[in-house]
VOBAVEX-664826 format. One record per residue (C-alpha): residue in one letter; x, y, z. Coordinates in steps of 0.5 Angstrom, whole numbers, plus 500, padded with zeros to 3 digits. Layout:
<rs>
aXYZ;...
</rs>
This chain:
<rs>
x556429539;x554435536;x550439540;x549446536;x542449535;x538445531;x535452528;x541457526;x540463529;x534460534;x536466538;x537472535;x529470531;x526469538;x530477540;x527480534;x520477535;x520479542;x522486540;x517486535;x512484540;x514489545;x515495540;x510495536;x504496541;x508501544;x510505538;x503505536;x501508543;x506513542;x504514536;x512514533;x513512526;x514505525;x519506520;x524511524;x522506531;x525500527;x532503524;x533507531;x532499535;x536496530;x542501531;x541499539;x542492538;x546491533;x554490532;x555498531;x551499538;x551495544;x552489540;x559491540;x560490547;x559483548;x567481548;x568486554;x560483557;x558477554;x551477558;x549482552;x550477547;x541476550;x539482548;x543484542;x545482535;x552483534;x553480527;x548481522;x549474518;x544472524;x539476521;x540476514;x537470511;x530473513;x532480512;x532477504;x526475505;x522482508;x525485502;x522480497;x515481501;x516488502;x516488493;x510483494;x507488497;x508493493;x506491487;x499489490;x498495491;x499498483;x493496479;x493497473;x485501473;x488506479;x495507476;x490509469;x485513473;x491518476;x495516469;x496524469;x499524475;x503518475;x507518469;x506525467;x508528475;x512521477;x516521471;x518528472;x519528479;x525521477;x529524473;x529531475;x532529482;x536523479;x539528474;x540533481;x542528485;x547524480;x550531477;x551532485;x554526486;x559526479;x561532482;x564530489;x569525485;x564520484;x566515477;x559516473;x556509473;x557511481;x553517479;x548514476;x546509481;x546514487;x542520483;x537514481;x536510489;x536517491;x531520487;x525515490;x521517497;x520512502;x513509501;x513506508;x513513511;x510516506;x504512506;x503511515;x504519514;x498520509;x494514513;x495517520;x493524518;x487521514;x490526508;x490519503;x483521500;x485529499;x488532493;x495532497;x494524498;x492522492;x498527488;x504524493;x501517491;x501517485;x508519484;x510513489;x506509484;x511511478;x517510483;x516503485;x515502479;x522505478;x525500482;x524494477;x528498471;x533500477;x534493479;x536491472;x541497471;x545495477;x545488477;x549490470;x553495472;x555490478;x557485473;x562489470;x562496470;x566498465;x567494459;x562494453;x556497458;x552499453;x552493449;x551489455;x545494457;x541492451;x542485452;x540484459;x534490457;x532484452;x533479456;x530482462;x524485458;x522478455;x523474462;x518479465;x513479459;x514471459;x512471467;x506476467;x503472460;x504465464;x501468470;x495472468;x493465464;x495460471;x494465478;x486467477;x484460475;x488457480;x486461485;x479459484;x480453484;x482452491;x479457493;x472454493;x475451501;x474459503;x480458508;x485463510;x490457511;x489455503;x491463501;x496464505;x500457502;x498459495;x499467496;x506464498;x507459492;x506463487;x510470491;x516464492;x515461485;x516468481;x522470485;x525464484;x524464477;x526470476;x532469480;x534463475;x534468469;x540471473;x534478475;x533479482;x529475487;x526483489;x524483482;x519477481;x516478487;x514485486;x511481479;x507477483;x504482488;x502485480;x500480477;x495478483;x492486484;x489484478;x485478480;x478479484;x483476490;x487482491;x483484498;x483477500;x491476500;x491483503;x487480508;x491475509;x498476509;x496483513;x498479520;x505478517;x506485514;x509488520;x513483521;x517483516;x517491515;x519491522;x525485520;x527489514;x529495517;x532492524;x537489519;x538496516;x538499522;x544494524;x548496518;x549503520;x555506524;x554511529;x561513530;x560515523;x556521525;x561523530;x566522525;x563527520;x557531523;x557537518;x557533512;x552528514;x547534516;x548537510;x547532506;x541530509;x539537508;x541537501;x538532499;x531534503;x531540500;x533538492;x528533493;x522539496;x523544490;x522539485;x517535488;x514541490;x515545484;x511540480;x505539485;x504546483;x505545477;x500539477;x495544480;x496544487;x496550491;x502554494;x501550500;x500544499;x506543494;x511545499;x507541504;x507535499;x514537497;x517537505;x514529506;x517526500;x524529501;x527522505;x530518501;x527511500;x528504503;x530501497;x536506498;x538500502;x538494498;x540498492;x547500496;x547495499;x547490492;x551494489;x557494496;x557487495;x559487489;x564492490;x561498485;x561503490;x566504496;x565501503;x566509506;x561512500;x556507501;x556507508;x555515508;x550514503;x546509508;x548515514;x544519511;x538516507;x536513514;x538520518;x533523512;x527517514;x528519521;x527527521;x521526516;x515526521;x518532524;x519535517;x513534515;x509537520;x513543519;x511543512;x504542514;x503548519;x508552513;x503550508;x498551512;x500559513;x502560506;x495558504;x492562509;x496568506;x494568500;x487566500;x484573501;x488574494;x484569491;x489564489;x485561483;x490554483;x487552490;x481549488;x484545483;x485538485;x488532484;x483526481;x480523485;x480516485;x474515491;x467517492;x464510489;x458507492;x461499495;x456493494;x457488499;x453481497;x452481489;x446476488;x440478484;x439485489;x447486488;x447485481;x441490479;x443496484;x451495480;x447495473;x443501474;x449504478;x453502471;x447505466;x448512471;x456512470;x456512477;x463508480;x462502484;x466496487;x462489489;x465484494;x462477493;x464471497;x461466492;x467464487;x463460481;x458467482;x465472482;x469469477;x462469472;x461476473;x468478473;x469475466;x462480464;x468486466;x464487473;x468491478;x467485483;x473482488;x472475492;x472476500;x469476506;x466483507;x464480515;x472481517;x474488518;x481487515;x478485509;x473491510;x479496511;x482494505;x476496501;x478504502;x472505505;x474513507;x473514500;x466511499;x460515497;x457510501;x456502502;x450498500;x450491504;x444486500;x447479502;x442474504;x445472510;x442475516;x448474521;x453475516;x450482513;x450484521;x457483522;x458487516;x454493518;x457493525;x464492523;x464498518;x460502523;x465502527;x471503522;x467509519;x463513524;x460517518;x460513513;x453513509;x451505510;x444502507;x442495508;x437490505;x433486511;x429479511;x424482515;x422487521;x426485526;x432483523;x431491520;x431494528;x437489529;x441493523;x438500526;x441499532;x448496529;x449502525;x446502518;x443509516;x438506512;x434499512;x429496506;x425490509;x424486503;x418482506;x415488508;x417492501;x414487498;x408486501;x406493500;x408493493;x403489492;x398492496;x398498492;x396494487;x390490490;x387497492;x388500486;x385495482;x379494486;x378503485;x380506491;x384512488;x392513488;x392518492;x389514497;x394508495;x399512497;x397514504;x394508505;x402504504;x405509507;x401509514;x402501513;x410502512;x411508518;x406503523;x411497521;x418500519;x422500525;x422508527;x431510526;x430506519;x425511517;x430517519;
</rs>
């Protein structure tokens, strides 16, 4: 009789989930990069750590991994969620506000250091098409640190922010052309390359097309359809079916898994759904990062540190520094000052996570030696892991070098990146939402409406309203909507209980957010005051008033008078915190 685990690798998922459950929280309290915390936990436990140890006592067989396969089925599907991600990030409207940046600034940044790094590579011995992909994998940041680092810093809004985001963007966009090359240099790296480039480019390029025009014709109406049901439980299942479904057919077409959940999470960031799969894939978003670079972590050999300790410092300090002059360099360019360029430079020195899936591809299929890309793989996760430090360091030079100049009257330091923020949100888009974001519109002033009727958004959003479908009374949903770089929110739902969920949340999230809202009556107007909005217009009241000025003065009183008379009537009812 058989009495294996009816689920393989029972035991190393519950170890990876209560590592996560214990890691996480404690990271966060002592405020350690998760990123850095995930690669060191991987290293401990895994079979290039203690992991190797189990033979000589196997009770650490409990608290270790000492074999990878136990934890590579569901690394792969971090990797394809970590591509989902990213792709939902890349709007096509924010990539073309910061359009300049992104392909101007982002394109540079790629080849320069691809051009660097390759011809660096090339001339240690390293065959060309060996060249290519390690100058190309390496010239892309992490944009899991360099995001944590931006958010914890809450820089993400300031012209550094939004310089460094913008060149992440075009890099993970760089990872999908990445992709294909490998994945032909894998197949055959020497016969007929380029002949065999320009049919998989073609290839490649009509599946692409094929699935973004199928998807942009199927996803919005689909979701739509069931998302009148409002339950987290039905986006989470459509979010993973279409996610799922794209990877796969992607995969059939002979191209990567990675690549077609990165066209998933594109295709939806498009749709007035965004914020709502954000919120509810959000729960999973740490798990699956920290899964994916656990398992990274368990791939490095930490003998390899002892064995070649000079070669590995210097290339973790090669690489940073190439990739902090051109990075640097071309902020400075772009019109940042000294400062912020060597900072921003500093803090996207690392190499990226997809260094690890891009080395490890092209391992598997024997294009690069095993000793190279172990080394590789040393040196970008030394890199990832000294980058917190290396950041502040560049922080406190950036901020001294500033300083130094200042007096002189630096005449680049005041131009900035563009900013995408400053524009008003709009929670609840009925008759009072919709004219506040027309009158907004006619003023040329930037806006984003949040609306939780379907039939409603999608009838606006095919006008050309920049309106989403959510629940703004749910704090993830409301952290979604970058609310650090609102000029402020306006909150007109007609729901009291709702509206006060709203206020109360993103009061809390934003002390200093300017944050007006509509009431019911007077009452309900006190109750907002109190939970924290600025400002609060009581429609009963404002309607009355109104049309008491217009009974004085048809029965002649001056209006003059009119006025004070409906001002001593507002100031007596208005509750006294809303009149501030």
């Amino acid at each position: 009789m058989d009495h294996a685990t009816p689920l393989p690798f029972l035991r190393e998922t519950l170890l990876f989930l209560t590592l996560v459950g214990v890691l996480i929280p404690l990271l966060q309290r002592l405020r350690i990069n998760q990123v850095v915390g995930f690669l060191v936990m991987g290293v401990v436990i895994g079979p290039y750590g203690i992991g190797r140890f189990v033979e000589d006592w196997p009770w650490l067989q409990w608290v270790t991994i000492p074999r990878r396969q136990g934890v590579n089925a569901l690394a792969e599907l971090g990797v394809i969620f970590l591509m989902f991600l990213i792709g939902l990030e890349l709007s096509l409207q924010r990539m073309w506000s910061l359009r300049r940046w992104v392909f101007g600034t982002g394109t540079a940044q790629v080849v320069l250091s691809a051009l660097a790094l390759g011809g660096l590579a090339h001339a240690f011995g390293n065959p060309p098409e060996v060249a290519l992909v390690l100058g190309l994998v390496l010239s892309l940041s992490s944009t899991a640190v360099v995001m944590q680092l931006l958010t914890e810093e809450r820089t993400l809004a300031t012209p550094l922010g939004q310089g460094a985001f913008s060149i992440l963007m075009l890099q993970d966009l760089a990872v999908v052309p990445l992709l294909i090359v490998v994945d032909l240099l894998a197949r055959d790296g020497n016969q007929g390359v380029w002949a065999q480039l320009a049919t998989t480019t073609a290839v490649s390029v009509g599946v692409v097309g094929l699935i973004l025009w199928l998807g942009r014709k199927l996803i919005a109406p689909l979701f739509r359809t069931f998302a009148q049901s409002r339950q987290s439980e039905v986006f989470m299942a459509l979010t993973l079916l279409v996610t799922l479904s794209i990877a796969g057919a992607t995969a059939a077409a002979g191209l990567s898994m990675a690549l077609g959940a990165f066209l998933a999470g594109l295709l939806l960031a498009e749709t007035e759904y965004r914020h709502e799969v954000e919120v509810t894939i959000e729960p999973f978003k740490g798990l699956l990062m920290g899964l994916f670079f656990m398992s990274v972590g368990m791939g490095i050999d930490v003998r390899e540190v002892l064995r070649e300790p000079f070669w590995l410092a210097a290339s973790v300090l090669g690489l940073m520094g190439i990739k902090t002059l051109i990075t640097g360099g071309l902020l400075r360019a772009g019109g940042l000052s000294w400062g912020l360029s060597l900072q921003g430079g500093m803090l996207m020195g690392q190499g990226g996570e997809f260094a690890f899936i891009v080395i490890g591809a092209a391992l598997g299929a024997n294009l690069i030696d095993a000793s190279i890309g172990q080394f590789m793989l040393l040196v970008v996760s030394l890199s990832l892991m000294v980058t917190p430090f290396f950041a502040r360091l560049g922080q406190r030079l950036g901020q001294r070098w500033d300083a130094s100049l200042r007096p002189q009257g630096d005449a680049h330091s005041s131009l900035a990146v563009p900013d995408v923020g400053g524009q008003v949100v709009v929670v609840g888009h009925g008759r009072v939402g919709q004219l506040l974001g027309q009158v907004l519109a006619e003023q040329r002033v930037p806006y984003i409406a949040v609306e939780h009727n379907v039939e409603r958004v999608a009838l606006l959003r095919a006008q050309g309203v920049p309106i989403y479908y959510g629940n703004a009374s749910r704090a993830d949903f409301l952290d979604k909507l970058g609310l650090e770089r609102a000029a402020c929110m306006v909150v007109t739902m007609d729901q009291p209980a709702a509206a006060m969920r709203v206020v109360q949340n993103a009061r809390r999230l934003h002390p200093q957010l300017p944050l007006f809202a509509r009431s019911h009556d007077t009452q309900h107007a006190q109750d907002l005051i109190d939970a924290g909005a600025t400002q609060v217009v009581p429609e009963t009241l404002e309607a009355g008033l109104l049309l008491t000025s217009h009974a004085l003065e048809t029965v002649g009183l001056a209006e003059r008078d009119v006025h004070a008379i409906v001002n001593a009537a507002r100031e007596k009812r208005m509750p006294q915190a809303a009149q501030a």
